[in-house]
Steps between C-alpha positions, in 0.01 A plus 500: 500500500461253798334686812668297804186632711264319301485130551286495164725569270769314683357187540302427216730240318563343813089497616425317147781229603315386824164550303636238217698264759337234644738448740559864659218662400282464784763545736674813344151643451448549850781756536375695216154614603404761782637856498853448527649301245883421532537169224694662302580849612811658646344482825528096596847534463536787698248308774713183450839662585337675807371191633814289426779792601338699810601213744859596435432867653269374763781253600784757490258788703354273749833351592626856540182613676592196786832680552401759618459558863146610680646715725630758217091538405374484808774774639337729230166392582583633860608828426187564353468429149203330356592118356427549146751802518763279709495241237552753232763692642662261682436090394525617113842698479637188665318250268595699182776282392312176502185679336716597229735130483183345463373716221840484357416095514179524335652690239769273427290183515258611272679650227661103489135379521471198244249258585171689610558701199544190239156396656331833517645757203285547190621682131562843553613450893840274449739591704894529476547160682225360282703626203855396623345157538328509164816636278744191721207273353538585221856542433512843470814614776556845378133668626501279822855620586393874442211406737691325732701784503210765591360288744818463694489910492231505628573264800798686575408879456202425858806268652749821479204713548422311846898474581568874463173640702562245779887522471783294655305435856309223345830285500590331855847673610722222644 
């Protein structure tokens, strides 16, 4: 049994590639020493979809975040409450939506995630739009299909998800 936690037992097929490469192996070694080890664990890909996806959210929030008006804060502010308390109560009720659109986003975008995970996936960490791409390869439509279909659920099930808690005044009425 592969322990995900352990970057030993992970990585060892992939640690005697850059050790017998000539051409990686002094530049994939680097990555592999220290504490934390993440060639070839879980981990990078979960680091590389943070990095590439959390703009989405930041984008989404921080436009919402410039909507809103000082004066609402700053009227709670005067009344007495402390600012920490007057941006939880007040600023994050109102920001809720685009905190949760831009999770939503994330979501979305990295379930579709090809490319960093082509580069960065190793054996037992393929995932379903590694194998979609994989079984088109190689001819085989019937599993990509089913996977296509799953992954399409699970785009939708957030989507509806999002739609239903935020209901119908996320449309513009004419």
């Amino acid at each position: 049994m592969i322990n995900p936690f352990d970057p030993k037992t992970v990585s060892t097929d992939y640690r005697n590639f850059c050790q017998n490469n000539w051409l990686l192996g002094p530049q994939a070694a680097t990555y592999n020493k220290g504490r934390i080890v993440l060639t070839g664990t879980w981990m990078i890909l979960v680091l590389a979809y943070f990095i590439r996806k959390v703009p989405f959210s930041i984008k989404t929030t921080s436009s919402l975040l410039q909507q809103i008006d000082v004066s609402v804060e700053e009227a709670s502010i005067s009344l007495g409450v402390p600012p920490v308390r007057s941006f939880l109560k007040v600023v994050i009720p109102v920001m809720l939506p685009g905190i949760l659109a831009g999770a939503t986003m994330m979501w979305v975008t990295t379930l579709a995630e090809l490319s960093s995970t082509i580069i960065l996936y190793y054996g037992p960490w393929t995932t379903m739009t590694v194998q979609i791409f994989q079984y088109v390869g190689s001819g085989d439509f019937g599993p990509a299909s089913a996977y296509g279909t799953i992954l399409i659920f699970s785009v939708l099930i957030p989507l509806v998800f999002l739609h239903r808690f935020l209901g119908k005044d996320v449309a513009p009425t004419p």
